[in-house]
N, C-alpha and C positions, 0 to 999 in steps of 0.2 A: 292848268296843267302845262308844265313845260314838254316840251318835244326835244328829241335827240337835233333837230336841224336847228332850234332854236339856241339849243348849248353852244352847238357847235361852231352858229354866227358868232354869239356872245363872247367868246370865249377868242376869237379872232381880236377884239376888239383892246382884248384885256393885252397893258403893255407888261413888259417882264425886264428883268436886272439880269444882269451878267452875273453869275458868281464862279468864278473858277471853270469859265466856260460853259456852262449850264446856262438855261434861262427857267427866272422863278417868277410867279406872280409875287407879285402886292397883296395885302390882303386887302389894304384900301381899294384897290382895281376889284380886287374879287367882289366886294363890298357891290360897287358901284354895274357891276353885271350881276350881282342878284336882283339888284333891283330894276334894272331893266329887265329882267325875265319876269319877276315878282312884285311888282311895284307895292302892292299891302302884304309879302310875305312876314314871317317874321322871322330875326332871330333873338336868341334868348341864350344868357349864361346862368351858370349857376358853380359858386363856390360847392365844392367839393368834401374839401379838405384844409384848412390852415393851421398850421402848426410848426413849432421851431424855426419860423423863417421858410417854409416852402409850403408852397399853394398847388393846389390840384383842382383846375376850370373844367367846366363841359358847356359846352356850346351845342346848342341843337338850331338847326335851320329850318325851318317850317313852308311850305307853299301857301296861298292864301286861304285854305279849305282847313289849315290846320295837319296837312299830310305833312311827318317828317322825311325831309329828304334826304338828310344828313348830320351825322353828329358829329363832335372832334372833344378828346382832352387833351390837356397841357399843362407842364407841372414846369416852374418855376422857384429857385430859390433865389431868399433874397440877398446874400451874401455872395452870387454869381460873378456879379458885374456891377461896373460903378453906377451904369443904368438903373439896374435892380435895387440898388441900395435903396431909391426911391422909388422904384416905379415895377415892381416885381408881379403885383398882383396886375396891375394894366399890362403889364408884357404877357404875361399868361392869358390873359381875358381874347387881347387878340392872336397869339395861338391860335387858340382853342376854337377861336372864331374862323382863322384860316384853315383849319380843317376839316371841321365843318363843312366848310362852301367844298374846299377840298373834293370829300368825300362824294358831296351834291354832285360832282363833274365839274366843277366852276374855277378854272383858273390851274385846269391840271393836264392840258396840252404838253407843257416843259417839264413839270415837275408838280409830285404832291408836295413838298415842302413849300412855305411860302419862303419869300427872300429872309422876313424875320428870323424867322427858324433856321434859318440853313446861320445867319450871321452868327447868330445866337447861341447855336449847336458849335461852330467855328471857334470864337471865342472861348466858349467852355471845355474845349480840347485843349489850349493854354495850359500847361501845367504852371499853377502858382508858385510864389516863390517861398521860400522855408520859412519859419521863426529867426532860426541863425542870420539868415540874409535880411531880414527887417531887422534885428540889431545893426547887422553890418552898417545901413544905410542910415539908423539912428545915429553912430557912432560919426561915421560921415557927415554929416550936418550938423553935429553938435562940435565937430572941429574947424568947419565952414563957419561957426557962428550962427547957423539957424536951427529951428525947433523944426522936427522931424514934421508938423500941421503946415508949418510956412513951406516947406519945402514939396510937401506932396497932399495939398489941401482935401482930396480925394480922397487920402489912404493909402497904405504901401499892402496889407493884407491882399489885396486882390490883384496885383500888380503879377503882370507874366515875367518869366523868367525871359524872354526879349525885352519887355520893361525895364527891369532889373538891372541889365546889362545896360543899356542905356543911359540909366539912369547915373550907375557908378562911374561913368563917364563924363557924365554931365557933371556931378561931383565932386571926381577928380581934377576937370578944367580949373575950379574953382579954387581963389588963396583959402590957405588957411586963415583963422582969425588970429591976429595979434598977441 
């Protein structure tokens, strides 16, 4: 059984990220103070939901008796981030896993969000940029002389509009082709 003194050592312990002033746990830290409280706790995921490209995790965090102590979901698409493009259902899995502990009291001195989640959330506030502006920038590399693949091997679909900007700069430095 954990005890309120015991969290609340633990939880000293757990280091945290600056975000915009704020400090977040890790979920790895979180991770790593369950199991000092818990050493045979467990936790557990379980897909939800997958479908069109977004995933919906639950995570339950268990004490060694099998008493839940906390749960957490997170829902993920995969066409987010260039991250996600590959690794969407593992970005959601630990979510869901930082909420979880989250919820447990583990790593929620600074904040319930983990650093993940708060980047991740960041990021997805990004407004993308249009159809018309991925022509644009086809157009632009096909004048440059490269294939819109050579020039943003990533993808332009998921590119911010500070991306964007950027990018058509970077573009424009560039000669035209002969």
């Amino acid at each position: 059984m954990i005890t309120y003194d015991a969290l609340v050592s633990v939880n000293k312990t757990i280091k945290t990220v600056d975000i915009k002033g704020k400090d977040y746990a890790q979920v790895n830290d979180r991770v790593k103070a369950f199991r000092q409280l818990c050493p045979n706790g467990a936790i557990s995921t379980e897909i939800i939901s997958m479908q069109d490209g977004v995933v919906t995790i639950k995570a339950t965090v268990c004490d060694e008796e099998g008493k839940v102590l906390g749960t957490g979901l997170a829902q993920e698409k995969e066409s987010s981030s260039f991250i996600n493009k590959t690794s969407y259902i593992e970005n959601c899995e630990t979510s869901a896993v930082g909420r979880a502990l989250g919820f447990a009291g583990i790593g929620v001195d600074g904040s319930m969000y983990s650093a993940e989640e708060l980047v991740n959330a960041i990021t997805n506030q990004n407004p993308k940029i249009t159809k018309k502006e991925v022509e644009v920038l086809k157009r632009m590399c096909e004048n440059k002389g490269l294939s819109i693949d050579e020039a943003f091997p990533y993808g332009v679909e998921s590119l911010t509009s500070e991306q964007y900007t950027a990018a058509v700069k970077k573009l424009s430095s560039l000669k035209d082709k002969a």
